[in-house]
Every structure is written in structure tokens, then in C-alpha cells.
PyMOL commands that place a pseudoatom at each C-alpha (Angstrom):
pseudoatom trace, name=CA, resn=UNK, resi=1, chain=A, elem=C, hetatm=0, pos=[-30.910, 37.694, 23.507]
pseudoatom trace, name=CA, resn=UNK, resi=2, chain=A, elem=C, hetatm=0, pos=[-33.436, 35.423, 24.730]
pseudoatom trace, name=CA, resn=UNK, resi=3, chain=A, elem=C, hetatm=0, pos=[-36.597, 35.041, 22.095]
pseudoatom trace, name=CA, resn=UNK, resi=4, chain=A, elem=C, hetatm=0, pos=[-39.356, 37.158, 23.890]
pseudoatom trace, name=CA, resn=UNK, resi=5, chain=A, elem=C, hetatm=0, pos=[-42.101, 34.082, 22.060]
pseudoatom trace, name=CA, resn=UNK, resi=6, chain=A, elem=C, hetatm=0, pos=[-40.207, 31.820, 23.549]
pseudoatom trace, name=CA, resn=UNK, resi=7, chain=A, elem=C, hetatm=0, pos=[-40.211, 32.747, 26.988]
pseudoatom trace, name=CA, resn=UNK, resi=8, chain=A, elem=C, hetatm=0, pos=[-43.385, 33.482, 27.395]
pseudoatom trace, name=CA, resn=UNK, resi=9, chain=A, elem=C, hetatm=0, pos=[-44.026, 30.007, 25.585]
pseudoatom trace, name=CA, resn=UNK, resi=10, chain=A, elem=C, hetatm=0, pos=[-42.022, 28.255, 28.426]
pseudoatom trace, name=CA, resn=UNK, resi=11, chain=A, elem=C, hetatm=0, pos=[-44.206, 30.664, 31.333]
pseudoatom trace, name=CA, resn=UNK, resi=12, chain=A, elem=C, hetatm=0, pos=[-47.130, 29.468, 30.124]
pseudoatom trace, name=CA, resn=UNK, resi=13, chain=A, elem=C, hetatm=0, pos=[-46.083, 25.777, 29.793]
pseudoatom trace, name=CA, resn=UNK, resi=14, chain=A, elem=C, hetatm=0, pos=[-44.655, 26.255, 33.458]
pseudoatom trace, name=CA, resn=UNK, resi=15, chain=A, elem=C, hetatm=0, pos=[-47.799, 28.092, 34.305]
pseudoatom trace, name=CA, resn=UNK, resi=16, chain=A, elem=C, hetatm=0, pos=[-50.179, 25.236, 32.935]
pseudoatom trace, name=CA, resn=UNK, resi=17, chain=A, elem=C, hetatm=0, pos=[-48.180, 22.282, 34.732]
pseudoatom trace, name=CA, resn=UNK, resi=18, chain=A, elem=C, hetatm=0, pos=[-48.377, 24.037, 38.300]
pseudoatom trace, name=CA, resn=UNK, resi=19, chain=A, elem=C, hetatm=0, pos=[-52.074, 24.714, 37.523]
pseudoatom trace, name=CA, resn=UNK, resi=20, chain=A, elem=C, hetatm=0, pos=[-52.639, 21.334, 36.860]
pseudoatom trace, name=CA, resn=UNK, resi=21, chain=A, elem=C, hetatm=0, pos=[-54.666, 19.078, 40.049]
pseudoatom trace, name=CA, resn=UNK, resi=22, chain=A, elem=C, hetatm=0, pos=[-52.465, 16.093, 40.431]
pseudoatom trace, name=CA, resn=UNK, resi=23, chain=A, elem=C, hetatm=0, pos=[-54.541, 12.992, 40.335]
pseudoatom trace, name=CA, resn=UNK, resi=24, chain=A, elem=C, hetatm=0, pos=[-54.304, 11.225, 44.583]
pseudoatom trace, name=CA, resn=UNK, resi=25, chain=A, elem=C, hetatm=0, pos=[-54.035, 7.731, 43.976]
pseudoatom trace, name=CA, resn=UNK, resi=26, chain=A, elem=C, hetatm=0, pos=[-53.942, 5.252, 47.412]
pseudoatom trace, name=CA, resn=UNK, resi=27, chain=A, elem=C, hetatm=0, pos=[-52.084, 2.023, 47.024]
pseudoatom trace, name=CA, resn=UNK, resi=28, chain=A, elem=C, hetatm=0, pos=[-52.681, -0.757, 49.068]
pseudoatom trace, name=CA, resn=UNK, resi=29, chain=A, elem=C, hetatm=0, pos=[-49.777, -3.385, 48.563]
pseudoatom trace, name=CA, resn=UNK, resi=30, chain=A, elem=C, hetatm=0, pos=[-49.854, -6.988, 50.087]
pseudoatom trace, name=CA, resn=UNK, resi=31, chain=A, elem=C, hetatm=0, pos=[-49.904, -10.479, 49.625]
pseudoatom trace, name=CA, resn=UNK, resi=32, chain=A, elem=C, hetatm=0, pos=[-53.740, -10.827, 49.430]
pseudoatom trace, name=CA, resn=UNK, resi=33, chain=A, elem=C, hetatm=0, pos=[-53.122, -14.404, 50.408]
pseudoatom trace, name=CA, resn=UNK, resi=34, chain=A, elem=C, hetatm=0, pos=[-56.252, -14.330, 50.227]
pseudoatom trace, name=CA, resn=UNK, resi=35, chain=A, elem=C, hetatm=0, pos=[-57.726, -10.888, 49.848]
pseudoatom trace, name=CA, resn=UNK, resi=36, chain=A, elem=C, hetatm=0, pos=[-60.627, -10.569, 52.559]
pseudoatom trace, name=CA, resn=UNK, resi=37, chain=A, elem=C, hetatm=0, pos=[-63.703, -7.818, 53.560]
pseudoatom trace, name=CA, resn=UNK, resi=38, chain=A, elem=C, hetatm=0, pos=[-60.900, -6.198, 55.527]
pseudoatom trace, name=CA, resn=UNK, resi=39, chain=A, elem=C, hetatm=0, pos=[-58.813, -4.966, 52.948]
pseudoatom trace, name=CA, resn=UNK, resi=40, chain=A, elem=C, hetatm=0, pos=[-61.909, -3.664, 51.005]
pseudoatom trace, name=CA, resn=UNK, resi=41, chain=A, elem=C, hetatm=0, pos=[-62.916, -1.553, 54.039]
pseudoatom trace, name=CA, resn=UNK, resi=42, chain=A, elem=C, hetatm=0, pos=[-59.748, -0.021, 54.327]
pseudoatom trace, name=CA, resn=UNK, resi=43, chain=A, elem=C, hetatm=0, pos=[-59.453, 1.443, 50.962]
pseudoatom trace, name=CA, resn=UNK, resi=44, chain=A, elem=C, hetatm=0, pos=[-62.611, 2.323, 51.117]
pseudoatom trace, name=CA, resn=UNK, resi=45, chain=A, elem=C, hetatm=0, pos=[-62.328, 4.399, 54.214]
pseudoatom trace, name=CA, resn=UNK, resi=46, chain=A, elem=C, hetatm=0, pos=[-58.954, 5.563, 52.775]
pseudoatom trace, name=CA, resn=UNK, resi=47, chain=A, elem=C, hetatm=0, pos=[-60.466, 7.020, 50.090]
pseudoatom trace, name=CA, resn=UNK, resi=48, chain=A, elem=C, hetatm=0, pos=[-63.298, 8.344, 51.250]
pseudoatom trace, name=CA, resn=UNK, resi=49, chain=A, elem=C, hetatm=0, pos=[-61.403, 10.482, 54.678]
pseudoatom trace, name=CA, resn=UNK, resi=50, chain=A, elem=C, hetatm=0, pos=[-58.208, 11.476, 52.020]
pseudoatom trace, name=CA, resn=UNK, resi=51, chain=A, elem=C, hetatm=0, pos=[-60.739, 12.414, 48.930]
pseudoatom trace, name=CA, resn=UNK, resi=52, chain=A, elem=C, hetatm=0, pos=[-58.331, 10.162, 46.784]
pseudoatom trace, name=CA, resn=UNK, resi=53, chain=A, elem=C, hetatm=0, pos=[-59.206, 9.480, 43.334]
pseudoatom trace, name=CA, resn=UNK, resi=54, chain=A, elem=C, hetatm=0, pos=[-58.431, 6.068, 43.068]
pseudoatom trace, name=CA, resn=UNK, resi=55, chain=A, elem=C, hetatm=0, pos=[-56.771, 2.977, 45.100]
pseudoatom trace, name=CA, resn=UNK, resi=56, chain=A, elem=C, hetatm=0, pos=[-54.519, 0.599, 43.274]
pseudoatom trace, name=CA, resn=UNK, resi=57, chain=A, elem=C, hetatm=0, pos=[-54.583, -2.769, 45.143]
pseudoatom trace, name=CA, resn=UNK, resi=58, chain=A, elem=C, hetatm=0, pos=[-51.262, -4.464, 44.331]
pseudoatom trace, name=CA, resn=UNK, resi=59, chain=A, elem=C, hetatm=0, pos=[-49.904, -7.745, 45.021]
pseudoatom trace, name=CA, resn=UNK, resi=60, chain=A, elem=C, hetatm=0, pos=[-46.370, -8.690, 45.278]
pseudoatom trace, name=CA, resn=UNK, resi=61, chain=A, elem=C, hetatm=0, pos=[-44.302, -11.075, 43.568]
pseudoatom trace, name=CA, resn=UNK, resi=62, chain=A, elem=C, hetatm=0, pos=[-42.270, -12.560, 46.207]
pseudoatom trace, name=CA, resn=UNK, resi=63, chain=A, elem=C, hetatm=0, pos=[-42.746, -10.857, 49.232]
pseudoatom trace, name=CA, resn=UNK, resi=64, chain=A, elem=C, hetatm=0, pos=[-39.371, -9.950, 51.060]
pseudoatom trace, name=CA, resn=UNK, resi=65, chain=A, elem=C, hetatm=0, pos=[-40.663, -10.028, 54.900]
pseudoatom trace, name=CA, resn=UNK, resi=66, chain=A, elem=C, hetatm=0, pos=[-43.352, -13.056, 54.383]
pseudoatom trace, name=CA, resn=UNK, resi=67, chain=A, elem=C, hetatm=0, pos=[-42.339, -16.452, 54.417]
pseudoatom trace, name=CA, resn=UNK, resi=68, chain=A, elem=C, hetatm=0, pos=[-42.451, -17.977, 50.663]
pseudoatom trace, name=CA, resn=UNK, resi=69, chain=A, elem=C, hetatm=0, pos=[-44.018, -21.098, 51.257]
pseudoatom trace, name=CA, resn=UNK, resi=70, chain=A, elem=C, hetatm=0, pos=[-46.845, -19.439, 52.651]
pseudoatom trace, name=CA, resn=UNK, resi=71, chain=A, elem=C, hetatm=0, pos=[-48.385, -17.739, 49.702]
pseudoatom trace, name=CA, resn=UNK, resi=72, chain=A, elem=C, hetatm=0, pos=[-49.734, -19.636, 46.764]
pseudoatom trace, name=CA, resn=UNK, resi=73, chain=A, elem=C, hetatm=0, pos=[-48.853, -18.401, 43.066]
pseudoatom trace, name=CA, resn=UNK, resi=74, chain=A, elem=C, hetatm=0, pos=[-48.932, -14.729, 42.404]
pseudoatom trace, name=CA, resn=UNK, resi=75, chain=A, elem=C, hetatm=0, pos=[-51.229, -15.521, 39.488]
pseudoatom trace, name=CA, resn=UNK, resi=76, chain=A, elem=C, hetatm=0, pos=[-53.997, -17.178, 41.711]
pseudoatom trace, name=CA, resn=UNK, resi=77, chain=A, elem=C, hetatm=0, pos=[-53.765, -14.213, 44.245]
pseudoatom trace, name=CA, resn=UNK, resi=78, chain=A, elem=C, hetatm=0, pos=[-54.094, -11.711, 41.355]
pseudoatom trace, name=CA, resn=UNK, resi=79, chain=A, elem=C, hetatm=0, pos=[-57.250, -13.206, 40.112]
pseudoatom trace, name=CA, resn=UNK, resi=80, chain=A, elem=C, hetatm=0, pos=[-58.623, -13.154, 43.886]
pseudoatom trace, name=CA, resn=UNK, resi=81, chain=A, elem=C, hetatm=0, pos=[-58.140, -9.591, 44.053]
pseudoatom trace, name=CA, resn=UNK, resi=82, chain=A, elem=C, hetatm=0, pos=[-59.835, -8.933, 40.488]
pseudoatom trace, name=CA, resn=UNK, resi=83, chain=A, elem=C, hetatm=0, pos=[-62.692, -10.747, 41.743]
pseudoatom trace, name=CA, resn=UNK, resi=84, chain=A, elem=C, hetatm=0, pos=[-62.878, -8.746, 45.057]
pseudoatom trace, name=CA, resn=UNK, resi=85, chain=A, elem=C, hetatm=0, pos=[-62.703, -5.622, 43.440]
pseudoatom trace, name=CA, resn=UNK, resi=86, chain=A, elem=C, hetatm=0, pos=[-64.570, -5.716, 40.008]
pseudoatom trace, name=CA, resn=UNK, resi=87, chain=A, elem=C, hetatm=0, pos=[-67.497, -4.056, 40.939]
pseudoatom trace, name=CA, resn=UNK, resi=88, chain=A, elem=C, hetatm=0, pos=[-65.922, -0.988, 42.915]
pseudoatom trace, name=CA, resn=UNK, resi=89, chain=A, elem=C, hetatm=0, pos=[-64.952, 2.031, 40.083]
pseudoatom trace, name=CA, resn=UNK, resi=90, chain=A, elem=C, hetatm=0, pos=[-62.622, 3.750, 42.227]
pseudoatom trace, name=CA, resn=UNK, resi=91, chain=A, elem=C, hetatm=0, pos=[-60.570, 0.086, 42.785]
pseudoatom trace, name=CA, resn=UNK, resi=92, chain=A, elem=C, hetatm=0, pos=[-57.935, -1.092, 40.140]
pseudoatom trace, name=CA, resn=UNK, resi=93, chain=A, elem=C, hetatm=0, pos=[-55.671, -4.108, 40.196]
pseudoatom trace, name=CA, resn=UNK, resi=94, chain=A, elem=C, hetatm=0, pos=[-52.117, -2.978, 39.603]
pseudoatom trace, name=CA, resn=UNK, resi=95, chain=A, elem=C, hetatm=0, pos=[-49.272, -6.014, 38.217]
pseudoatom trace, name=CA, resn=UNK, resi=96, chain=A, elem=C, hetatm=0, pos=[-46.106, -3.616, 38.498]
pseudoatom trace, name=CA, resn=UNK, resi=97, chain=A, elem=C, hetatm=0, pos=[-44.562, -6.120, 40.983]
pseudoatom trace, name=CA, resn=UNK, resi=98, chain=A, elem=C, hetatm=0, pos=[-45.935, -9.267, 39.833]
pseudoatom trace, name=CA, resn=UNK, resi=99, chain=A, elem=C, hetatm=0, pos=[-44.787, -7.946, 35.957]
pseudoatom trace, name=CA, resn=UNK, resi=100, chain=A, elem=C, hetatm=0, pos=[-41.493, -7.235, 37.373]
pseudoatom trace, name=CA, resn=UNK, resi=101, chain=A, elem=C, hetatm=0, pos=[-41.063, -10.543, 39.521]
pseudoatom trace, name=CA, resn=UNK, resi=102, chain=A, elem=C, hetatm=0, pos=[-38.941, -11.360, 41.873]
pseudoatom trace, name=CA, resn=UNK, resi=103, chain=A, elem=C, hetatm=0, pos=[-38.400, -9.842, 45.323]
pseudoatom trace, name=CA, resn=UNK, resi=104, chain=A, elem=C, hetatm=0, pos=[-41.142, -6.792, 45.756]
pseudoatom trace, name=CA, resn=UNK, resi=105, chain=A, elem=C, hetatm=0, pos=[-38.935, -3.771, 46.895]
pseudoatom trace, name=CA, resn=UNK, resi=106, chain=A, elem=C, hetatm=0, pos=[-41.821, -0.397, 47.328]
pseudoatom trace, name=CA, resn=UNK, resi=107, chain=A, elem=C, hetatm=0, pos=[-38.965, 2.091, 45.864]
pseudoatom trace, name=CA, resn=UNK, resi=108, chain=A, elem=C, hetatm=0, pos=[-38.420, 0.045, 43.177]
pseudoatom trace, name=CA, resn=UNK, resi=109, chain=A, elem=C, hetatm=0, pos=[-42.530, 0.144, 42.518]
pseudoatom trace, name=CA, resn=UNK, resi=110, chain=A, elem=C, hetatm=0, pos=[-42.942, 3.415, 42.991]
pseudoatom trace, name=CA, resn=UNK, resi=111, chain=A, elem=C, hetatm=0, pos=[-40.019, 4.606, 41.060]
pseudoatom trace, name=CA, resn=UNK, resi=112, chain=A, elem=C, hetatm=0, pos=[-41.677, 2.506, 38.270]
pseudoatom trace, name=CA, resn=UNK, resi=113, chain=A, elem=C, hetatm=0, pos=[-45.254, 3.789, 38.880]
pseudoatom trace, name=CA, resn=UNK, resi=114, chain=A, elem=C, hetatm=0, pos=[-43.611, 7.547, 38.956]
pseudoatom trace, name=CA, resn=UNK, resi=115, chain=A, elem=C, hetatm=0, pos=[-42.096, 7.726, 36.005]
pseudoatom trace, name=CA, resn=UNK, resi=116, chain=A, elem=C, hetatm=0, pos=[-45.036, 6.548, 34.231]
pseudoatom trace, name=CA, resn=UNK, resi=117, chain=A, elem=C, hetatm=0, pos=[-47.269, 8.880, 35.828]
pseudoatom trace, name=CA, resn=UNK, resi=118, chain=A, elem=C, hetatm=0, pos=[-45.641, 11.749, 36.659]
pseudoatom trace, name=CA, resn=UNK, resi=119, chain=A, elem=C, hetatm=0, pos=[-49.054, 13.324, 37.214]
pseudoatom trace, name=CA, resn=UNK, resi=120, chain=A, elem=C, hetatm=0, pos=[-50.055, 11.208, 40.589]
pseudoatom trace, name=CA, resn=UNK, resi=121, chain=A, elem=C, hetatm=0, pos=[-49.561, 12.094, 43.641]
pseudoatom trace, name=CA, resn=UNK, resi=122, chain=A, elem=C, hetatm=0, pos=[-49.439, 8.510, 45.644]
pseudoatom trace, name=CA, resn=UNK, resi=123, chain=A, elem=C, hetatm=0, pos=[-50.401, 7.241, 49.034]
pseudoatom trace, name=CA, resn=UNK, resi=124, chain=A, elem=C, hetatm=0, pos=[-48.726, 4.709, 50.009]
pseudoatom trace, name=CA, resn=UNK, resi=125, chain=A, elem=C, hetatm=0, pos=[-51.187, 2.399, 52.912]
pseudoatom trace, name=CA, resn=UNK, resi=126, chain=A, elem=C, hetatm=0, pos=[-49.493, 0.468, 55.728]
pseudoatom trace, name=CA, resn=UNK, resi=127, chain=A, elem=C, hetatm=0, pos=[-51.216, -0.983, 58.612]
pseudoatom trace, name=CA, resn=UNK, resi=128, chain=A, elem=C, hetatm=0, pos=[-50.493, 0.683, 61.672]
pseudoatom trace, name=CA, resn=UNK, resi=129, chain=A, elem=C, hetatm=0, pos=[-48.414, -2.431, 62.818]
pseudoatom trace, name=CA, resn=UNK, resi=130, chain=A, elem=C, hetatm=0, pos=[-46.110, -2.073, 60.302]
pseudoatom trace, name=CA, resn=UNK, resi=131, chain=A, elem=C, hetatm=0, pos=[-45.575, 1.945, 60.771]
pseudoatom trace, name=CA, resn=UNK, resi=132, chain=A, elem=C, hetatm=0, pos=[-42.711, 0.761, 63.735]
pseudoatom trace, name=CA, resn=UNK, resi=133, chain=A, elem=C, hetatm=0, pos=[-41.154, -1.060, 60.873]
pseudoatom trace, name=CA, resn=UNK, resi=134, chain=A, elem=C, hetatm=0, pos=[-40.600, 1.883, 58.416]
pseudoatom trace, name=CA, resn=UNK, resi=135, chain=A, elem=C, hetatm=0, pos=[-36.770, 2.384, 59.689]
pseudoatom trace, name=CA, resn=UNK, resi=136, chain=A, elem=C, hetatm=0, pos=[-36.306, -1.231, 57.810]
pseudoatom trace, name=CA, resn=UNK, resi=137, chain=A, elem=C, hetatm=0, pos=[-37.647, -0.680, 54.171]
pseudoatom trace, name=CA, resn=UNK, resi=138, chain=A, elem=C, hetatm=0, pos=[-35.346, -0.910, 51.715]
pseudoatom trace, name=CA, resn=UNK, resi=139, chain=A, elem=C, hetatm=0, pos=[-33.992, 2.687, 50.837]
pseudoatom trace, name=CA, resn=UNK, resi=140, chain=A, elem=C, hetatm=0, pos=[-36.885, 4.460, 52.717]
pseudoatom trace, name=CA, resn=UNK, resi=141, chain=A, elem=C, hetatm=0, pos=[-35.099, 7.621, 53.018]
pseudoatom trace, name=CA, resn=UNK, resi=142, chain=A, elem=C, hetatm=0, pos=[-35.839, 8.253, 49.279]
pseudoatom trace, name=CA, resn=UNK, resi=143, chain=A, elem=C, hetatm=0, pos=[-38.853, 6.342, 49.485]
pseudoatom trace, name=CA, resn=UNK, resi=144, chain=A, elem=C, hetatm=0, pos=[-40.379, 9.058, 51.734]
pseudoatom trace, name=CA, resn=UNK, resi=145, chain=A, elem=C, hetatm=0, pos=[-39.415, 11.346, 49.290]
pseudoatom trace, name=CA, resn=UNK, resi=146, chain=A, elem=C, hetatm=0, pos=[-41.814, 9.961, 46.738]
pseudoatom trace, name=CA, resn=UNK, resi=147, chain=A, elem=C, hetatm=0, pos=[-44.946, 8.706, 48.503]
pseudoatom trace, name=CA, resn=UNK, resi=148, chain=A, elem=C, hetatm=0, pos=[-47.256, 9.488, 51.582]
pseudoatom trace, name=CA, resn=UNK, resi=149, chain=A, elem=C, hetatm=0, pos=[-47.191, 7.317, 53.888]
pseudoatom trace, name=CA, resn=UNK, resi=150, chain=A, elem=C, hetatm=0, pos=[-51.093, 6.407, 55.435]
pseudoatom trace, name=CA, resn=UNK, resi=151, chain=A, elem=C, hetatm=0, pos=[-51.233, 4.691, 58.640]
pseudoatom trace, name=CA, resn=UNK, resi=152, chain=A, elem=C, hetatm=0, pos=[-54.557, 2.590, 59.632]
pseudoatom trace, name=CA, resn=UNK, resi=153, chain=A, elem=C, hetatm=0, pos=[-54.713, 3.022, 63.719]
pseudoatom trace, name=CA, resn=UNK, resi=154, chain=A, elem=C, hetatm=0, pos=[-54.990, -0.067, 64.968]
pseudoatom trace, name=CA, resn=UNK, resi=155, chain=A, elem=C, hetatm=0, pos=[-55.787, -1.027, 68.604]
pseudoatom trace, name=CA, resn=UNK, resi=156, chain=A, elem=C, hetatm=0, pos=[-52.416, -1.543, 70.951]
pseudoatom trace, name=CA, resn=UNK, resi=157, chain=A, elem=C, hetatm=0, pos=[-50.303, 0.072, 68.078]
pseudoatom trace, name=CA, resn=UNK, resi=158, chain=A, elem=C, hetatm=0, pos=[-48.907, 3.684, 69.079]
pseudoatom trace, name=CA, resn=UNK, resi=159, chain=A, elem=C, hetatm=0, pos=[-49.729, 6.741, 66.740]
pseudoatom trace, name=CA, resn=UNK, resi=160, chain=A, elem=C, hetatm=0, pos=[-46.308, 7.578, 66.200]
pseudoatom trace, name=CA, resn=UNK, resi=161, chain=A, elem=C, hetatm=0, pos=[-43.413, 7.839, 63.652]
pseudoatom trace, name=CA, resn=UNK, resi=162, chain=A, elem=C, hetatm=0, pos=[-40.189, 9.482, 62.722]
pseudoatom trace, name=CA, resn=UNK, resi=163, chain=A, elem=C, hetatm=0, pos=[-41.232, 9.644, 59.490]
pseudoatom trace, name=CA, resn=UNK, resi=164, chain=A, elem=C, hetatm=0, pos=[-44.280, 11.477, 58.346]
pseudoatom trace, name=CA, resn=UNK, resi=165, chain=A, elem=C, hetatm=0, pos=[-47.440, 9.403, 58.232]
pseudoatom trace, name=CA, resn=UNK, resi=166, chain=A, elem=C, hetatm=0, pos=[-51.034, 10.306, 57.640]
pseudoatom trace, name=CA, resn=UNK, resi=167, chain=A, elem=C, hetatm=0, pos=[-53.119, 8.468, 60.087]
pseudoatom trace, name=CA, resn=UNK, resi=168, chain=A, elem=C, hetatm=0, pos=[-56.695, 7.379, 59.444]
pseudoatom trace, name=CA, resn=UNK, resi=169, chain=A, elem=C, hetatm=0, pos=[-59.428, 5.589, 61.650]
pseudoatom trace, name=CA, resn=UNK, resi=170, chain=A, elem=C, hetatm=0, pos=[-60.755, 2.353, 59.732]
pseudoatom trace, name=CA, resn=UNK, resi=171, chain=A, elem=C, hetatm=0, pos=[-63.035, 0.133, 61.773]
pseudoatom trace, name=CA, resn=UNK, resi=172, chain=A, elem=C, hetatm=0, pos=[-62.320, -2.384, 63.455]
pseudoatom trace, name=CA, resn=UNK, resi=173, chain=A, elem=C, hetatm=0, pos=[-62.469, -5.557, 61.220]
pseudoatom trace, name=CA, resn=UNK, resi=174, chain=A, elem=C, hetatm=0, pos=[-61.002, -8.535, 63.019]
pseudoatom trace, name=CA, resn=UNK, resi=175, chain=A, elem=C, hetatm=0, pos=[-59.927, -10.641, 60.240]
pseudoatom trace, name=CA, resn=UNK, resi=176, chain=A, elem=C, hetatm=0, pos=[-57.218, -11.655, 58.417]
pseudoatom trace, name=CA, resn=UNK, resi=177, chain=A, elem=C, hetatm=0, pos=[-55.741, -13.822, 55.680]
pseudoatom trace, name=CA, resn=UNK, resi=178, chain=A, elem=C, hetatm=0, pos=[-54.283, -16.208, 58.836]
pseudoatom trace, name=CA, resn=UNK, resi=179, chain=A, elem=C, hetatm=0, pos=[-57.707, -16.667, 59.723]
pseudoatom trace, name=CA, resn=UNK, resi=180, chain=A, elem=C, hetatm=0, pos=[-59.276, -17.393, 56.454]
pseudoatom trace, name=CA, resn=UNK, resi=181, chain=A, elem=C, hetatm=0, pos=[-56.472, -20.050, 55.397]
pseudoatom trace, name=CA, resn=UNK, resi=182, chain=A, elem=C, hetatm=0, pos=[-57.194, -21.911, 58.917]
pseudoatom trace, name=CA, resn=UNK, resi=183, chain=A, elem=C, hetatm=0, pos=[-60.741, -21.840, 58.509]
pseudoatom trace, name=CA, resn=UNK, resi=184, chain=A, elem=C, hetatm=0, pos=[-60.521, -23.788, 55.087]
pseudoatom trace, name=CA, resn=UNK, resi=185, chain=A, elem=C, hetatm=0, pos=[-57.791, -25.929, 56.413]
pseudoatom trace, name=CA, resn=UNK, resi=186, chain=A, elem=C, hetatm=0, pos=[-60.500, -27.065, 58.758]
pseudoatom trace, name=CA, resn=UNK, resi=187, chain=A, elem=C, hetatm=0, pos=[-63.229, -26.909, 56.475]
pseudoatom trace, name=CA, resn=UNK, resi=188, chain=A, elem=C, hetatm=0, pos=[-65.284, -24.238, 58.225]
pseudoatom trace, name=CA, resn=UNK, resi=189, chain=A, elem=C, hetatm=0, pos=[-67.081, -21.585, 56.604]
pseudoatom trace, name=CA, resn=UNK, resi=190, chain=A, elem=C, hetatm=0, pos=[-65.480, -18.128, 55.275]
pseudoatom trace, name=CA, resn=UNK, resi=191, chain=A, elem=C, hetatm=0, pos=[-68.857, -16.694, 53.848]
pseudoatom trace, name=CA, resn=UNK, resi=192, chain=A, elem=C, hetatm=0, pos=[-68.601, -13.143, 54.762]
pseudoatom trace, name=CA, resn=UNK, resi=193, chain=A, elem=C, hetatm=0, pos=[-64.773, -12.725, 55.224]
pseudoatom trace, name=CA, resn=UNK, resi=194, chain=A, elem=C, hetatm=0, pos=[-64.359, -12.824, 51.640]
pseudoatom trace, name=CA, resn=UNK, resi=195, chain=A, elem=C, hetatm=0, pos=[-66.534, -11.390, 48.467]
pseudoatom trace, name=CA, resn=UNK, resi=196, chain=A, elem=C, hetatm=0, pos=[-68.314, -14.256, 46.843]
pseudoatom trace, name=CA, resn=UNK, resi=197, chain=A, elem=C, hetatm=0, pos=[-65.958, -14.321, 43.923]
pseudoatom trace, name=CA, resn=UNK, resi=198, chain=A, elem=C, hetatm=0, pos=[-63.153, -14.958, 46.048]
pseudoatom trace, name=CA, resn=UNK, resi=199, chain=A, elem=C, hetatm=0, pos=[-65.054, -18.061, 47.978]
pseudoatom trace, name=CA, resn=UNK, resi=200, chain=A, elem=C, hetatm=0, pos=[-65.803, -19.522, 44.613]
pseudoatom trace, name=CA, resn=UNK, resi=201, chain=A, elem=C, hetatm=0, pos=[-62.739, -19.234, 42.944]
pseudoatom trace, name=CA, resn=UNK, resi=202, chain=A, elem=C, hetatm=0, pos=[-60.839, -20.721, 46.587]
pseudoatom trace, name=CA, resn=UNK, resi=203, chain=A, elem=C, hetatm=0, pos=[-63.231, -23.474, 46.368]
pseudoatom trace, name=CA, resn=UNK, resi=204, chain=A, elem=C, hetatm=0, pos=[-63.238, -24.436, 42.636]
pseudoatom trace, name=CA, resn=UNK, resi=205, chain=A, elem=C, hetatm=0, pos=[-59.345, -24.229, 42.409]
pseudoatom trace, name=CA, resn=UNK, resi=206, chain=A, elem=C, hetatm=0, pos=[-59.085, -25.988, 45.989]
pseudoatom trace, name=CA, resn=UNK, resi=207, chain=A, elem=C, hetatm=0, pos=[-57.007, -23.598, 47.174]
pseudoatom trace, name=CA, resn=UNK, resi=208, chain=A, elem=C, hetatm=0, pos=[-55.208, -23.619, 50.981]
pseudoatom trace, name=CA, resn=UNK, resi=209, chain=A, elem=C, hetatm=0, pos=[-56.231, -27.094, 51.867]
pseudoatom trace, name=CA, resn=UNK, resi=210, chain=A, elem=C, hetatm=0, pos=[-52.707, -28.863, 52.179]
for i in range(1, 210): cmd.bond("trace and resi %d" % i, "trace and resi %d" % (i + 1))
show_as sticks, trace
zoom trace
């Protein structure tokens, strides 16, 4: 006969965890190669249009669709992002991939990231270029299990998917880490397209001139 405490210990535990609000955390994974205004205003405007708690920016180890000779040392890209980010509360750096090394698979991260905090509920952000490429990620069957996928519309890109994906409007910041890595090739000016930490830390470690 089943213990009548007991039972209505394990209701009440039951009860508690379902009553619980799951913390919404966004994660924006990338290279950050380097990390620019552009990536700022899309977790920002993430955030702000899904009510999420917090955004974990996240850089990758060794990026499996980027070419490696492109992006300099996870370490230096890392720091980049600290700098861009300090000053924002709901913004966190998150190491999981650069920790783990190696070739950055998401359901490997977010495996890892779930069964340390089984309390999140996590968004995963993808720009809307990449949405078409969803049928490719490694194991994304059971990734979609696990995360939300949230897709920033981007102009010439079509709103659609055969996987579920949350679609937010970001505006339209024409920049990118291309861009930026040119410009100090050529010794223009990226004022502006980065935070002021990451200018200073590109220039004192001369960084993306070769």
C-alpha cells in the first residue's frame, strides 16, 4: 500500500516543478570574427519582442561550415565579445564550445547547456539566411526537440521553414564581420561598426591585417 505522506509528498514536488516559470534564455552563436553593432542589435531586439530573460552570446571553437583560416584564435574572439557586451545586464558570454573545443556541433551545446540547466527554456537565433539551411545541421531532428528556433527576416530571404521557427523583425543593419576585416585590411575606419572596446583591442593586438 502506497504511503499516503508520500504521495502527497511527490504531488506537491510535481505540483511545485510545473508551477515553476522557466527562465527564456536567447543564444546567439557565431564566429564573432569580429563581433560588430549588428549582432548587439539583434539580441537586443530578440529580447526585447520574445520578453527573454537573458541572451548568451557564444562563440565557437572551430566552426564546421566557416572556413578555418578565416577566423583568428577563439581566445581573441572571446575577449572581443566580452568587451562588446560588458555593459549590457541582460548579455552573458557563454565558453561551452570554446571549453569543449574542437568542431562546434549546436546539439552537442545544447545537450550540454540542458543538462546543466534543466530550468531554461532556450532560443536558439539564426539569421534568416541560414533558416534554408536547417535540413543540414547535424542531428536537427532532435535538435528541434530541445530549442526554439528564432529567425531574423532578412531582405530577399523567404519567411518559411519546415521546421518551426519564430520569426522576428530586426532592423536593417548592413554590416558584417566581411566588411569590418576588409576595412582594416585597407586601413579604413570601423568606428561605429564595432563598440569601442572591440576597436581598441583589434588595434592594440593588430588584429586582421595580414
Amino acid at each position: 500500500m502506497v504511503n499516503v505522506f508520500e504521495r502527497t509528498k511527490t504531488q506537491t514536488v510535481k505540483l511545485l516543478a510545473t508551477s515553476i516559470k522557466k527562465k527564456r534564455v536567447g543564444i546567439l552563436g557565431g564566429t564573432f570574427n569580429p563581433p560588430h553593432l549588428g549582432h548587439l542589435i539583434i539580441a537586443d531586439q530578440v529580447a526585447d519582442q520574445l520578453d527573454l530573460d537573458e541572451v548568451l552570446f557564444m562563440p565557437d571553437a572551430t566552426p564546421p561550415h566557416v572556413d578555418k583560416k578565416l577566423a583568428i584564435d577563439a581566445k581573441d574572439r572571446a575577449k572581443m565579445v566580452a568587451a562588446s557586451i560588458h555593459n549590457n545586464p541582460r548579455f552573458h558570454l557563454e565558453l561551452s564550445e570554446i571549453m569543449r573545443g574542437g568542431v562546434s556541433y549546436t546539439y552537442d551545446t545544447m545537450l550540454e547547456l540542458r543538462r546543466r540547466h534543466p530550468e531554461n527554456d532556450y532560443f536558439f537565433i539564426i539569421g534568416g539566411d541560414m533558416v534554408a539551411y536547417l535540413p543540414k545541421w547535424h542531428r536537427i531532428a532532435e535538435l528541434q526537440k530541445i530549442v526554439k528556433f528564432v529567425g531574423v527576416r532578412r531582405e530577399g530571404y523567404e519567411i518559411k521553414s519546415d521546421f518551426p521557427v519564430i520569426w522576428v523583425d530586426v532592423p536593417l543593419i548592413d554590416v558584417s564581420s566581411t566588411l569590418i576585416r576588409k576595412k582594416i585590411r585597407n586601413h579604413h575606419s570601423i568606428h561605429y561598426l564595432v563598440t569601442p572596446g572591440v576597436e581598441q583591442y583589434i588595434k592594440e593586438h593588430q588584429l586582421y591585417l595580414d
